[in-house]
Structure formats: structure tokens, C-alpha cells
C-alpha positions in Angstrom: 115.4 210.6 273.1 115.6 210.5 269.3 118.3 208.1 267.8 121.7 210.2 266.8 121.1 209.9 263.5 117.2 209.5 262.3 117.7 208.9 258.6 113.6 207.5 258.9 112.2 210.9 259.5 111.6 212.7 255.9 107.9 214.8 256.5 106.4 216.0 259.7 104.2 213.2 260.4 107.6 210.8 260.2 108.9 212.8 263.3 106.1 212.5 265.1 106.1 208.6 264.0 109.9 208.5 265.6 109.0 210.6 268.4 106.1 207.9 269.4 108.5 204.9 268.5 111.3 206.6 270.9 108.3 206.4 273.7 106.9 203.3 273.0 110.4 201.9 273.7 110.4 203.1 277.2 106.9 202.7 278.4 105.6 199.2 279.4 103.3 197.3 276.6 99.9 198.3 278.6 99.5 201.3 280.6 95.8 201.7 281.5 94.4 200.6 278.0 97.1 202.4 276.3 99.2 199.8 274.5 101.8 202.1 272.6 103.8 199.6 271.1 100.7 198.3 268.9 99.9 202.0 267.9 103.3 202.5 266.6 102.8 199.1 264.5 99.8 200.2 263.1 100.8 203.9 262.6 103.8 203.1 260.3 101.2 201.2 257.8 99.2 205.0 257.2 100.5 206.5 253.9 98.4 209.7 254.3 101.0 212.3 256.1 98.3 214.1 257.5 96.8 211.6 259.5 100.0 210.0 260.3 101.1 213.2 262.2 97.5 213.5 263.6 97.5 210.0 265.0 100.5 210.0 266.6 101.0 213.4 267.9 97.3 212.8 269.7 98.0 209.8 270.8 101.5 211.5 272.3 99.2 214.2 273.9 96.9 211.5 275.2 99.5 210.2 277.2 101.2 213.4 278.3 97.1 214.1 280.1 97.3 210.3 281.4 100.8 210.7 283.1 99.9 214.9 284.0 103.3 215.2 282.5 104.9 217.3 279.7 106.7 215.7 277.0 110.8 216.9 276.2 111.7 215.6 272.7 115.5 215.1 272.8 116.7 215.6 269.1 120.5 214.8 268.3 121.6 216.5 264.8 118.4 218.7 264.1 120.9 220.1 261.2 121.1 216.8 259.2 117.5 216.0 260.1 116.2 219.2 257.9 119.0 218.7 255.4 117.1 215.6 254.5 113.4 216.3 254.6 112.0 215.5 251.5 108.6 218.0 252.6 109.5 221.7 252.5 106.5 222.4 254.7 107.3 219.5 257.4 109.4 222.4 259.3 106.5 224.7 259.3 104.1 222.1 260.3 106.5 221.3 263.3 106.9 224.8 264.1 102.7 225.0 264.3 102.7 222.5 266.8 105.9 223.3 269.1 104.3 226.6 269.0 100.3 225.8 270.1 100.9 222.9 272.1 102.5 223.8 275.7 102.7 220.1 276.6 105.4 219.1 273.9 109.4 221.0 274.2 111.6 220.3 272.6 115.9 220.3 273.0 117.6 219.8 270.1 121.4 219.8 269.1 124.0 220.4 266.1 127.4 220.0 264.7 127.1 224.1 263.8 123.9 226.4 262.9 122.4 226.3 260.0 119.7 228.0 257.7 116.3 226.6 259.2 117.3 228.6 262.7 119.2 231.6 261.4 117.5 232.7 257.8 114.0 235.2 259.0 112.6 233.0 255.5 112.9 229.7 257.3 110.2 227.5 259.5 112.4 227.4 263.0 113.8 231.2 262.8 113.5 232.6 266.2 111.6 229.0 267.6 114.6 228.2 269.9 116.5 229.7 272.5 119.9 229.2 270.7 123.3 228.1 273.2 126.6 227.8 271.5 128.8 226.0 273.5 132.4 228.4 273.7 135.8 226.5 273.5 136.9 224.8 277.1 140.0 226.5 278.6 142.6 224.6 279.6 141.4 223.7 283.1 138.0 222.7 281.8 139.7 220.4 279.5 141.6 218.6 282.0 138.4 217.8 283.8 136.3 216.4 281.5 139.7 215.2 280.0 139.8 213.0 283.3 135.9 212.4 283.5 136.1 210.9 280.7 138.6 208.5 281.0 137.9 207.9 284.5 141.7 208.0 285.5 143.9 211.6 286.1 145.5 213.0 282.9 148.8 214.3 282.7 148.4 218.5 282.3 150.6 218.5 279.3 148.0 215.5 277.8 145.0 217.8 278.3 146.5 220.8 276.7 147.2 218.5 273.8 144.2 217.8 273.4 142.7 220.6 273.9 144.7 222.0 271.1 143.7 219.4 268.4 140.1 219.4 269.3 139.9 223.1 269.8 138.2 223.0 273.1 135.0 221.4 271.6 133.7 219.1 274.5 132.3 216.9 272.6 135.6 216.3 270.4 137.5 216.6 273.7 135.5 213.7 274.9 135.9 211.5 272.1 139.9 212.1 272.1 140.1 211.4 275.8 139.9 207.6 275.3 143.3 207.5 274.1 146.0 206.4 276.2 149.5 208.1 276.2 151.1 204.7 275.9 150.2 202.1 273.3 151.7 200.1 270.5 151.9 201.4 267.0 149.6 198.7 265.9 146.4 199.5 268.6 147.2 203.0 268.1 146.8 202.6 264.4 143.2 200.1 265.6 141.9 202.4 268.0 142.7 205.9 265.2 140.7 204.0 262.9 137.9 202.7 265.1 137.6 206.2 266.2 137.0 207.2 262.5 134.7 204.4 261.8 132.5 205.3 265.2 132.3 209.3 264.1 132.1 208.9 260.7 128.5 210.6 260.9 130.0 213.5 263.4 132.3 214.6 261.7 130.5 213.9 258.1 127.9 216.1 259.3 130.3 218.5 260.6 131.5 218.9 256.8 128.1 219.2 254.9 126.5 221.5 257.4 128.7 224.1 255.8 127.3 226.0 252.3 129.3 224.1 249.5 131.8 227.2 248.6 132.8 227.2 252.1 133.2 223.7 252.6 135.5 223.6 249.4 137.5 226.8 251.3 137.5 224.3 254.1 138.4 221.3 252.8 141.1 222.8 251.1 142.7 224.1 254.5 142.2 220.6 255.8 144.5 219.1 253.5 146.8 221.5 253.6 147.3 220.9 257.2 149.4 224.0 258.1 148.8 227.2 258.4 148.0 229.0 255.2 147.7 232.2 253.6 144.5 233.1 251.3 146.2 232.3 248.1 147.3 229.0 249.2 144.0 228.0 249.9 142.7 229.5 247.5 145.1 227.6 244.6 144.1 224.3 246.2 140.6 225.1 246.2 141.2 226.2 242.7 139.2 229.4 243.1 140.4 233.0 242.8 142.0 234.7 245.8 139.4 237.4 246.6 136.4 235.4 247.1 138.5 232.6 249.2 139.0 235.8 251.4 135.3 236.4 251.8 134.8 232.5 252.5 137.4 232.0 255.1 135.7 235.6 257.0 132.8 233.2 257.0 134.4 230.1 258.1 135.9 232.6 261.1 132.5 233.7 262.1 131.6 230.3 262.3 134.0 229.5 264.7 136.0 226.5 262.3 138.6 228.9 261.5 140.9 231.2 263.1 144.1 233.0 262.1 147.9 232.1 262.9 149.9 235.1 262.7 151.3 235.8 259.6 151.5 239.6 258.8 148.4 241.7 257.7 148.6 241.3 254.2 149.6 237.8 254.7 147.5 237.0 257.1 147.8 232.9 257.8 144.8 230.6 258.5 144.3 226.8 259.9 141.0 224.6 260.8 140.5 225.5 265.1 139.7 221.5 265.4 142.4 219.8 264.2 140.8 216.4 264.3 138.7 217.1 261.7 142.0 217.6 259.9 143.1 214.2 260.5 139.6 212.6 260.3 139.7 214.5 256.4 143.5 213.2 256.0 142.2 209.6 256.6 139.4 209.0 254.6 141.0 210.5 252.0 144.2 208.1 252.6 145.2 206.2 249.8 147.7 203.5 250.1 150.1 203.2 252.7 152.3 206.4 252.3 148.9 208.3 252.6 147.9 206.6 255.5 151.3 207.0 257.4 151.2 210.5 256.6 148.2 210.7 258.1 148.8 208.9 261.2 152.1 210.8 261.7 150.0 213.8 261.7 147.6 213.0 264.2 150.9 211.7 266.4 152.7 215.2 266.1 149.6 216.9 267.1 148.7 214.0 269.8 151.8 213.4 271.9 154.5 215.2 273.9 157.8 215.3 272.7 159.1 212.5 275.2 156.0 210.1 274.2 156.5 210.2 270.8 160.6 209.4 271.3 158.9 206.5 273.3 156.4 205.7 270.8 159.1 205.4 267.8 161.8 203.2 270.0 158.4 201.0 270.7 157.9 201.1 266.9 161.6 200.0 265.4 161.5 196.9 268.0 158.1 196.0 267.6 158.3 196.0 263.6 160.3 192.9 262.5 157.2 190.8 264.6 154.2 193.0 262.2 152.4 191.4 260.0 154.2 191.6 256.1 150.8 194.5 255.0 151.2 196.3 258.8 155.5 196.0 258.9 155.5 198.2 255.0 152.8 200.9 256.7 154.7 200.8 260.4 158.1 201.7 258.1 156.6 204.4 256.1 155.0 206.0 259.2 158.5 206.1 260.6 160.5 207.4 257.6 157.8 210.2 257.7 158.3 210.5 261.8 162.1 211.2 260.8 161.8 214.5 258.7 159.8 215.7 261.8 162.1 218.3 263.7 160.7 217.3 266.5 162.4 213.7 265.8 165.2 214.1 263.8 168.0 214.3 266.3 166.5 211.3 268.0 166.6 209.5 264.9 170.1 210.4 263.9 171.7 209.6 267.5 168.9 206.2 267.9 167.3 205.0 264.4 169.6 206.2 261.8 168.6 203.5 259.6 165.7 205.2 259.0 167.2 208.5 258.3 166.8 209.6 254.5 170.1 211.0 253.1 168.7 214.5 252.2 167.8 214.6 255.7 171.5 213.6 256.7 172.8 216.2 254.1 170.9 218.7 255.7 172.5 218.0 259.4 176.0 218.2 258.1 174.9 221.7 256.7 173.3 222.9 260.1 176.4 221.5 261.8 178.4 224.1 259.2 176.0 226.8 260.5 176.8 226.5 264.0 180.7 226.7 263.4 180.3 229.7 261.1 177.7 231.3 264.3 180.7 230.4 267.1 183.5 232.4 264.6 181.3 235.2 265.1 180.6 235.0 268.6 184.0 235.0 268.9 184.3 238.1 267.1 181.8 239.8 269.4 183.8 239.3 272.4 187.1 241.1 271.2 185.5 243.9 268.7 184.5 247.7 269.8 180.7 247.5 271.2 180.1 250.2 268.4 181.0 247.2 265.6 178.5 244.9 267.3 175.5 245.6 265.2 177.5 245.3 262.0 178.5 241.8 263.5 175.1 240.5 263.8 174.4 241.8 260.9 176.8 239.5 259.3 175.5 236.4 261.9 171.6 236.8 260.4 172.8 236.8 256.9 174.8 233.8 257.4 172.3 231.8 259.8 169.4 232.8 257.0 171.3 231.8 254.0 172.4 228.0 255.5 168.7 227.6 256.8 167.4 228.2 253.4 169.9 225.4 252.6 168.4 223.4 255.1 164.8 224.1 253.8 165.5 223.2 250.6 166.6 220.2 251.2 164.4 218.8 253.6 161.1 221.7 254.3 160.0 220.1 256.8 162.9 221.2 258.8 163.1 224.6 258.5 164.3 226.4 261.4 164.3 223.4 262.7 167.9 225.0 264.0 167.0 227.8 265.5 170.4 229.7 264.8 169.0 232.3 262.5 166.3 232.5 264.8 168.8 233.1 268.0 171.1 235.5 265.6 168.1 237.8 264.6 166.9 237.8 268.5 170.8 238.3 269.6 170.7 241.5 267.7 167.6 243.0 269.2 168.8 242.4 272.4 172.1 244.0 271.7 170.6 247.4 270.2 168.4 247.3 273.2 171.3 247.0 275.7 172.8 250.3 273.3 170.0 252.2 273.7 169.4 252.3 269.5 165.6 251.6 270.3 164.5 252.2 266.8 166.2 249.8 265.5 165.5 247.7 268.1 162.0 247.7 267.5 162.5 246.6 263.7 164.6 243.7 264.9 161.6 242.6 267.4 159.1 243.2 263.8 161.9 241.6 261.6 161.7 238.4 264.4 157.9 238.0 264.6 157.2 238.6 260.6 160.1 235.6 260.2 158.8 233.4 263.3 155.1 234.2 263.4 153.9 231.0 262.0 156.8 228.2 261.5 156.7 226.7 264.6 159.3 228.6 267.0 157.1 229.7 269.4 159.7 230.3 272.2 161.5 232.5 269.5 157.7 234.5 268.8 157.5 234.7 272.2 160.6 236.3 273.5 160.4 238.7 270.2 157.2 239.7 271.6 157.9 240.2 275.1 161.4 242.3 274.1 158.7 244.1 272.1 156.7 245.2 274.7 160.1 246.1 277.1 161.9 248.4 274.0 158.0 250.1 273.4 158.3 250.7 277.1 161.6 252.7 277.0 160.2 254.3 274.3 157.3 255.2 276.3 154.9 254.7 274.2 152.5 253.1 276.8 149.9 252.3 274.5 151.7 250.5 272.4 153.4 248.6 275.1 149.9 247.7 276.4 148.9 246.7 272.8 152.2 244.3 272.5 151.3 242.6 275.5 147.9 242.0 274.7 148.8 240.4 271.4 151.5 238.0 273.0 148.1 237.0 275.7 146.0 236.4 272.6 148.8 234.5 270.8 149.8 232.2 273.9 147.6 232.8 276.6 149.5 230.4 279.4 151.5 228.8 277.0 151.5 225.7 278.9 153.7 223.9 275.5 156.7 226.4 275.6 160.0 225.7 277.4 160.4 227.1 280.2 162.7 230.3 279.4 159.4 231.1 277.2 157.1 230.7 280.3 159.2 232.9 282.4 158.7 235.6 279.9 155.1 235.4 279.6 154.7 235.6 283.1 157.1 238.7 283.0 155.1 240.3 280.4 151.6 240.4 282.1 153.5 241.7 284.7 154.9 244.6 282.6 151.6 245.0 281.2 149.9 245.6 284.4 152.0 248.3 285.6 151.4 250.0 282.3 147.6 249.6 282.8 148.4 251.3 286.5 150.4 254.6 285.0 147.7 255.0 282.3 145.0 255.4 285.1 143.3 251.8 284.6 143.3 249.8 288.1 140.6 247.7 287.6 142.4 246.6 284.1 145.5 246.1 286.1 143.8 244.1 288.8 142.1 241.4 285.8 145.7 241.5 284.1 147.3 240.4 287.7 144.1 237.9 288.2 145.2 235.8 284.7 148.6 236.1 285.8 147.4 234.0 289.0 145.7 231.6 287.1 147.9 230.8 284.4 151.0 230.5 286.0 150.3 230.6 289.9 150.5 226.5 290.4 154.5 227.0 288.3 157.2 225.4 290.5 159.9 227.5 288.2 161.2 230.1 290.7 161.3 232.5 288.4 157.8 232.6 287.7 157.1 232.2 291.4 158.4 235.5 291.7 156.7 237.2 289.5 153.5 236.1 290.8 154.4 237.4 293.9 155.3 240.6 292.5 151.8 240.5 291.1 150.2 239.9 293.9 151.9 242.6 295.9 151.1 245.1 293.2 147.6 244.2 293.0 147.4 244.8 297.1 148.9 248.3 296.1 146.3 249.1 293.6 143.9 247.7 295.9 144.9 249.8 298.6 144.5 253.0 296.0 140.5 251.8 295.8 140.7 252.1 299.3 139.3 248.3 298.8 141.1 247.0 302.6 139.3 243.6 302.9 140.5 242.2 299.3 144.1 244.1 299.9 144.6 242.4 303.3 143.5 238.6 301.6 146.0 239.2 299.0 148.6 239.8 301.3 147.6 236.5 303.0 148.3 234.8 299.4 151.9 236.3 299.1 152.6 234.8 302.7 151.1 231.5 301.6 153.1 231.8 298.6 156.3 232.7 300.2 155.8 229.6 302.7 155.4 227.6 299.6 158.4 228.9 298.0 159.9 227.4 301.4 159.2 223.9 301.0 159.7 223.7 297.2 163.8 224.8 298.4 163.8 222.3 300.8 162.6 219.6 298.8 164.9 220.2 296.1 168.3 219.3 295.3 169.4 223.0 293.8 169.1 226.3 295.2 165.6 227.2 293.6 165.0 230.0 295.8 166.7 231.9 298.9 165.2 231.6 302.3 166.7 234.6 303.7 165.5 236.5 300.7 161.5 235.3 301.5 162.5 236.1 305.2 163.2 239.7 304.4 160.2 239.7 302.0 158.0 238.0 304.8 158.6 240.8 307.5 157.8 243.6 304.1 154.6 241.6 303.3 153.8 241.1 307.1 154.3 245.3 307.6 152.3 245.9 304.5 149.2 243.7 305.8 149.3 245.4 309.7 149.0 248.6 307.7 146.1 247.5 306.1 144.5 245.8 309.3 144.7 249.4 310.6 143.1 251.1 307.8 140.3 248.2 308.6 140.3 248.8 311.8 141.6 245.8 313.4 144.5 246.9 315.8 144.7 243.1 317.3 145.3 241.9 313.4 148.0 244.3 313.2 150.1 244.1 316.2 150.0 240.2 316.2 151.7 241.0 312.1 154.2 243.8 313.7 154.9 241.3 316.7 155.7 238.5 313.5 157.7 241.4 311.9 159.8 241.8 315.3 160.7 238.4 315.4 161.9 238.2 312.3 164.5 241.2 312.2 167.2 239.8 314.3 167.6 236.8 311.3 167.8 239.3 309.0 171.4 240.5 307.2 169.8 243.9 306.4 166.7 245.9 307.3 164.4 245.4 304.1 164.3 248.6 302.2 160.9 251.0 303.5 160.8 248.4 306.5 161.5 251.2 309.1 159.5 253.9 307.8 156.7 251.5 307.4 157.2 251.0 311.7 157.7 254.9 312.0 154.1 255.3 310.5 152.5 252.7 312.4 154.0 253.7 315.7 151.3 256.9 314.6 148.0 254.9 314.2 148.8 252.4 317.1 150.2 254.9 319.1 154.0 255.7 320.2 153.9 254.4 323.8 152.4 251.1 322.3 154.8 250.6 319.4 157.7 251.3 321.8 156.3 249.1 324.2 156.2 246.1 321.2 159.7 247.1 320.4 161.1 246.6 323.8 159.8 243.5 324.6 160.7 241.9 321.4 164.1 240.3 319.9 164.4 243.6 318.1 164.8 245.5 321.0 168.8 245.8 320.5 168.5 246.7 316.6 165.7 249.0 317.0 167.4 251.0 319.8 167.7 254.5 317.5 163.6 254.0 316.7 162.6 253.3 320.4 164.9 256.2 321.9 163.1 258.7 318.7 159.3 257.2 319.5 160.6 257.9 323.5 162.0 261.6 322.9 158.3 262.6 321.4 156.8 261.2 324.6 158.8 263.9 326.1 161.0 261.1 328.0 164.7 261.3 328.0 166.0 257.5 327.3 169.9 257.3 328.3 171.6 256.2 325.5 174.8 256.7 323.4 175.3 259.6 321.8 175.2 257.9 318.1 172.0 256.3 319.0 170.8 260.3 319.8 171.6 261.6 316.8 170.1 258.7 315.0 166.6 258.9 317.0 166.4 262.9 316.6 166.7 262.0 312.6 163.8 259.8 313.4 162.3 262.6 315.1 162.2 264.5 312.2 160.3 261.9 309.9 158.2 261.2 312.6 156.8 265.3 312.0 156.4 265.2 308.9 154.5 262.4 308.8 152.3 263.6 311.9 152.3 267.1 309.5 151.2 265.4 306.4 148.5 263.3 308.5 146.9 266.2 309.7 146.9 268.1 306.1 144.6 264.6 304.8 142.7 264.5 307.9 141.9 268.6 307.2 141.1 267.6 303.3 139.0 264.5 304.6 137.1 266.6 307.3 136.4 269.4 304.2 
């Protein structure tokens, strides 16, 4: 293994000097005659580079035919390496070797590619078998998250971090370290030692990149937000066109990626955010710059909740700081109290620390609220025609105080959320009016305003409504499109509140029944499989449910690939799932979810998979599920809806003496009198019963020819 950073190795025979050195230092002084560690000695004394890299790469072969062993060269940083060779033909000379000598490999890494591996002109083009490692999802981050640290980490921590680092494992591991509690002070030790440690990483990281792109780059570093061309491109103080072309590059290369906007102002920020805050503090300068810094890498860091804890911690701890640390702890916190995320806490907790434009803009979002509960009020006493023209009225007068607000203090805006709520309240109320049109412009309207200023619950319900008004529309392909643009945009969205989740959930949902009626069931079945994973473990009921309304479509569009096996093992899951539900009630303190509700939906789900035992074959799986379904019906307020006909069509497959037989002996015998008498008349028997219960069976009767009518016609079409 070559050193992480081998600043020695400048020509070819220098790598093969290192690479000698690196084996020297794991092989004992003397191994028959071979004494490596005095080679290496006498080696770095030759001046020649050709017999340099002959004497060591044969002495490397000699041992590789002493040991009957092949050689692996472990190379960190192979990108810096060739950035510094002073010899422009030690590439080629390595490539000679690697290429003739089957006893020598060689693994290498880097911070990105570069020109040696992917320019056709170049000694190493086409040499390696090139693996890019793709971002870790959310679950991969957690474990190596946990790995790392050698202790669980909270899932709201690992998407954290998977968000700053941008799923890189190897910034992933470097951030994992970190504890979610810790004094300002070693949080401000540990931030810096971290810099200190990676310097090279990340340095390397940065120069790697052509120097027009790393200008584009750097320029989107420091302005920390997302950013349109032609704000990068007036930092970087080149014209807006070719910052364009540079930041395609930079997406290509995996460093970049877009945030919304529109598409001609299309918004772009740095993937890994840590290299943000690595750029933010070396380039620090004084102790405002350095708080600004740390306050960035705190926003992006911790939850909500941790950093409330984190500033308390901070305004006791800072009368005890040192004089130098006390004047960097306060400017970090006056910074911490423009955040939105802080600034109620610091009004109601800190507000010594609260500046007055700050203040000033409170009183003003105060004003906004009264002025948005006048025209509430309005809306409950006007005609339901005027209602458009009220909100209307509410979004100009939410938009104008926010800009207020902005003004005064920008990092705030929409820090509120009241223009936000007004412009959503007004989609939802052309919806509910059927004006669709215009309901769809207010959706557009919400997701140009809110694409990229932090209200991601408001993005998200404006892109959910989206999909439901293109659905009434039925404009299916559009729907599909709207739904697969809210997945790209928030995937899981394991940071929004809850209200936000629910929807998400909701949408894939939506967006797999519209893959369904446009013919696409495998589609459908994948869209129901990431609704699984993202939000199956969710103890919110309302996203319970709609994974079990996944599931139980997915069984139906299994069913339709006449795929039994996979159909009957999803119905298992809903039952597991229901029985879940069960216990997450009970050990609650609020009515989460309605046992009598999963009872009704147990005996459906239990129905549903004897069905599918039959189609399998398995009559002993599906009576034991009809026998489950029998017990349950006497609990039940109401037959679930299909429940019967499902029995009636069973009664077919199983046979009409057995079914009756099943009924009879079960606590359903009393309820299911009409469907025993019917199943008894088409036996030929005549069952004494009342003459209601007749009338009811003979209705019975009647379904139960049709259906023996229409099993015949599939059987004909099956046999032809």
C-alpha cells in the first residue's frame, strides 16, 4: 500500500522506488538472502531513472518468483500523483510495464477522473477497469453511518448526513465521527481538526477539476445556496453563457446538480455540501467569517431540536469561554438568530441576542397573520362564487408583507409561510370548484414561488395537488410525469413534516394506479415496491394505510400476470401489516387506527388470499383462510363490501356442498343463513327456512348462474 499522499514519486523509476519502499516495510530484514530494506537504501542513491526503475522493478519481480506470489500495488490519489510528475513519459513507461508484466496489478483510487484515464492521447486511457462509486441511499448511509461510529445513529442523523456529504462513502465516513451532542467549543475543535486531517482530500478534490470549472465551482461554493447561472456566473466574474457550459460539465461530473428553479432559471448548488463548508473555512477570515462558517455547517448538520439544544448549551456555556473563543461563540449566535429555523426560539428563549431588524420583521409577520384571519373570516360568510376573488386578495397581501419581511431580514423569507398557505389555499379551493385550469396555474404559480427557498412541505403538497387536478383532467401522462418529478425532487422525504410525508406516500400511490390504466403493470408494481421501502417502517397511520392500499393493489395487478405465488406473499404482508397496525393502537395513547376497521379488512385480505390459494392450487391454504374469514364475521358491524360475492365464487372452485358444509359449522352459520339455504337450493335440497331468507337465497341463486355461466364461457376460450 502506497502512502495517501506520495509527494516523493515525480518519474517512473520513483514509483517503482516507493513501491519497493512500501514492501520493504512489511517484509522481515532477510528473507532467503534477500535483504530489501538495504536495496531500498542503496537504490535511492542511483540518479540514472532508467536504472533506478530497472533495479527496483526486478528486484520487485525477484521476489514475487521467490514468494510464487503476484504483486497488488495499492495506489491512493493516482489523480494528484500524475498531476505532479515532473516526466511526461513516466505514465507511459508505467503503462509498458503494468501491461507486459502479469505478476504486478495494480488498484488505484481518486477524488474524481481525470485526463491520464479518460483522454484516447494519454498513457493510462483504457489501462483500467474504471468503478465510480454511485451516491449511498439513505439506508446505506445509516449503516456505514453506524459502522463507523461503532454505536446506532438516529435515522434523522444519517439522512443529515447523507445530505451534506451527498452520499459519498468516503465523506459519509469522515462526518460520522461527530456526535449529536457536544459543546460549542469541541464542536468548533473537532470542525477544525476535521479540516486540518482532510486538507489533502478535499484540496485534491478542488484541483482535480480544469481551472474554468473549478472557478464555476468555487464560485457556487461560496455562494452556498442554490443559484441560478448568472449568479455564479457574476461571482465568478465570467459571462453567463459559458458558466452555462461549465456547470453542464460540473453536472456530468457528478459535483453538481440542479434545485428546481424554472427552466430558464434553472438553480444549481455543490451535491457535497462539505466541501462547501471545508471552502467557507479556509477561506474564513476573522471571527464573523468563521462563525458564518460554523453556522453553516450547523444548519446543514443538525435537526431542528439539536440545534435549539446546541444554542441553550451555547448562551450558558459563554460567560465561562475564553475572552478570543466568548467574541466568536457570540457572533456564531447572532448569526444562528436570523436563521428561520431559530428565530422563534430566540425571540421566546435568547432575545438578547435578537438583532432589531430581525424584531422589526416579527412585528410585521404578526401584521400579516391578522390581515390573513380578516380574510378567512371573509371566506366563511361570502357566496362560494366570491371565493377566488378572496384569495386573490389573501396572496396579494401575504406577498406584499413577506417582501417586507425579506427586506428586512433575507434570510427569513418565507420564513412565515402565510403567502405560501394563501397561494396553496387557493388551489385547493378552485379544485374543490371544479375550475381545474386555473387550478393547475395555482399548483405552477406555487412551485415557480417555492421551488427553491426552503418550503419543502409547501413544494410538496403543490406538487402532489398537481398530480390529483392533472388527474381530473385526465391527462394521464401528465399526471404520471408530476408524480415522477415530486419522486426525483423528494424521494422519501425522510426531512419533511409529517402532513408532507403523508402526501408523498399518497402520491406514489396515485401514480401507480395511473401506471395500471395506461397498460404498464410491471411499472406499477416498481412504483408500489418504493412505496414499500420508503415509507413501509412509518408508524403515521396515515401512511400505514396507504401502504396497505399499495400492497393490495399490487396483489391485484399481480393477479392480472396471473403471477399466484408473489400475489398470495403479498397478501401475507397486508395481514402482517394489519396485525402491526394492531399493536401500534394498543400501545398508544390516541386512537391511531380502528381495530374493527382492520377486522373488516382482515376477513377482505383473508378472502382475497383463499382465492388465490385456489388459483395455485392449494384448497387446504384456502379453506383454513375461509375458516379465518368465518370467524371473523360475527365481530363484524357490517359485511365488508364484495365479502359475499367473493364466498359465492369460492363456494364454485371448492365446491357447494363443501362451502355449505364450512358455513354451517362455523360462528357464521346464523348470518350466512340466506347464502347456505341458496348454495343448498342448487344441490337440489329444499332447506326449511323463512320465507325472507327464500327470497334472499333464490337472489343468490341467480349470481351463483351467472357466475357458473361466465366460468364456462373462459373455460370454452381457455380450452380454444
Amino acid at each position: 500500500m502506497f502512502a495517501e499522499e506520495s509527494y516523493g514519486v515525480g518519474t517512473c523509476g520513483e514509483f517503482w522506488l516507493e513501491a519497493l519502499s512500501r514492501l520493504a516495510h512489511h517484509v522481515p530484514g532477510d528473507t532467503d538472502g534477500l535483504d530489501l530494506s538495504r536495496t531500498v537504501e542503496e537504490a535511492r542513491g542511483e540518479r540514472d531513472d532508467r536504472r533506478l526503475r530497472e533495479r527496483c522493478l526486478g528486484t520487485l519481480l525477484d521476489f514475487a518468483d521467490r514468494e510464487g506470489k503476484r504483486l497488488v500495488l495499492g495506489v491512493e490519489n493516482l489523480n494528484m500523483m500524475f498531476s505532479d510528475m515532473t516526466d511526461p513519459e513516466a505514465g507511459w513507461c508505467l503503462r509498458k510495464t503494468l501491461q507486459t508484466e502479469p505478476q504486478i496489478m495494480l488498484v488505484g483510487s481518486a477524488t474524481s477522473r481525470f485526463g491520464e484515464i479518460d483522454r484516447p492521447d494519454r498513457a493510462l486511457y483504457d489501462l483500467f477497469r474504471v468503478l465510480t462509486p454511485r451516491p449511498l441511499d439513505r439506508k446505506e448511509s445509516a449503516v456505514l453511518c453506524e459502522t463507523v461510529a461503532g454505536r446506532p445513529v438516529e435515522p434523522g442523523a444519517a439522512r443529515r448526513l447523507q445530505i451534506i456529504t451527498g452520499g459519498s462513502p468516503r465523506l459519509l465516513a469522515i462526518m460520522a465521527r461527530f456526535a449529536a451532542e457536544t459543546s460549542y467549543g469541541a464542536l468548533m475543535a473537532d470542525l477544525l481538526d476535521l479540516v486540518d486531517e482532510h486538507t489533502a482530500y478535499f484540496k485534491s478534490h478542488l484541483e482535480s477539476l480544469p481551472a474554468q470549472e473549478r472557478r464555476v465551482y468555487l464560485a457556487l461554493l461560496e455562494l452556498w445556496r442554490p443559484s441560478t447561472a448568472r449568479e455564479v456566473a457574476q461571482r465568478a466574474r465570467i459571462d453567463t453563457s459559458a458558466c452555462s457550459a461549465q456547470l453542464r460539465r460540473l453536472i456530468e461530473r457528478g459535483v453538481v446538480s440542479k434545485a428546481g428553479g424554472t427552466a430558464r432559471r434553472r438553480q444549481y448548488y455543490a451535491s457535497e455540501r462539505l466541501y462547501a463548508i471545508y471552502h467557507l473555512l479556509r477561506r474564513s477570515r476573522g471571527a464573523d467569517g468563521l462563525a458564518q462558517a460554523l453556522v453553516a455547517f450547523m444548519e446543514a448538520y443538525y435537526a431542528k431540536g439539536e440545534l435549539e439544544g446546541l444554542v441553550d448549551r451555547m448562551v450558558a456555556d459563554a460567560a465561562a469561554l475564553d475572552p478570543a473563543i466568548r467574541h466568536l461563540c457570540d457572533a456564531t449566535l447572532h448569526h444562528l438568530s436570523r436563521s428561520p429555523v431559530l428565530a422563534s426560539h430566540f425571540l421566546r428563549e435568547h432575545p438578547g441576542y435578537v438583532a432589531d431588524d430581525v424584531t422589526e420583521a416579527i412585528a410585521a409577520l404578526g401584521e400579516l397573520q391578522n390581515q390573513a384571519k380578516e380574510v378567512s373570516a371573509q371566506l366563511e360568510h361570502r357566496h362560494v362564487r366570491d371565493m377566488p376573488e378572496i384569495w386573490d386578495d389573501l396572496v396579494r397581501k401575504s406577498e406584499t408583507a413577506e417582501r417586507l419581511v425579506a427586506k428586512k431580514v433575507p434570510a427569513m423569507r418565507g420564513v412565515s409561510g402565510s403567502f405560501a398557505g394563501a397561494l396553496m389555499g387557493k388551489a385547493v379551493g378552485l379544485y374543490g370548484l371544479g375550475q381545474l385550469e386555473e387550478a393547475l396555474d395555482a399548483c405552477d404559480d406555487s412551485i415557480r414561488k417555492f421551488g427553491a427557498n426552503g418550503r419543502d412541505d409547501v413544494l410538496a403538497f403543490a406538487m402532489t395537488l398537481r398530480g390529483v387536478v392533472l388527474h381530473s383532467m385526465r391527462r394521464t401522462a401528465d399526471e404520471m410525469d408530476a408524480y415522477d418529478a415530486l419522486d426525483q425532487r423528494f424521494g422519501s422525504g425522510d426531512e419533511l413534516p409529517v402532513h408532507a410525508r403523508v402526501l408523498l406516500a399518497s402520491a406514489r400511490l396515485l401514480n401507480a394506479r395511473a401506471l395500471v390504466h395506461t397498460g404498464r403493470p410491471d411499472e406499477s408494481i416498481a412504483e408500489l415496491d418504493r412505496l414499500v421501502e420508503h415509507f413501509g417502517e412509518s408508524p403515521v397511520a396515515e401512511i400505514r394505510e396507504a401502504v396497505v392500499q399499495g400492497l393490495l393493489l399490487k396483489a391485484t395487478v399481480l393477479a392480472g400476470l396471473r403471477r399466484g405465488l408473489e400475489q398470495r406473499a403479498t397478501y401475507d404482508e397486508v395481514l402482517r401489516r394489519l396485525d402491526e397496525s394492531d399493536r401500534l393502537a394498543e400501545a398508544s395513547e390516541g386512537p391511531a387506527w380502528n381495530k374493527a376497521d382492520t377486522l373488516g379488512r382482515r376477513a377482505q385480505v383473508n378472502m382475497l388470499r383463499s382465492l388465490a390459494s385456489v388459483s395455485l392450487g392449494d384448497q387446504p391454504s384456502a379453506v383454513g383462510d375461509i375458516r379465518t374469514v368465518l370467524e371473523i364475521i360475527p365481530e363484524l358491524a357490517d359485511f365488508p363490501e364484495g365479502l359475499i360475492g367473493n364466498l359465492v365464487g369460492a363456494s364454485l372452485i371448492l365446491g357447494l356442498d363443501q362451502m355449505a358444509t364450512l358455513i354451517r359449522e362455523s360462528p357464521s352459520s346464523g348470518r350466512l343463513l340466506p347464502l347456505t339455504t341458496a348454495l343448498e337450493l342448487d344441490m337440489g335440497l329444499e332447506p326449511k327456512v323463512a320465507i325472507e331468507v327464500r327470497k334472499v337465497a333464490e337472489d343468490i341463486q341467480r349470481d351463483l348462474a351467472n357466475l357458473k355461466q361466465l366460468q364456462s364461457a373462459v373455460q370454452s376460450e381457455v380450452s380454444r
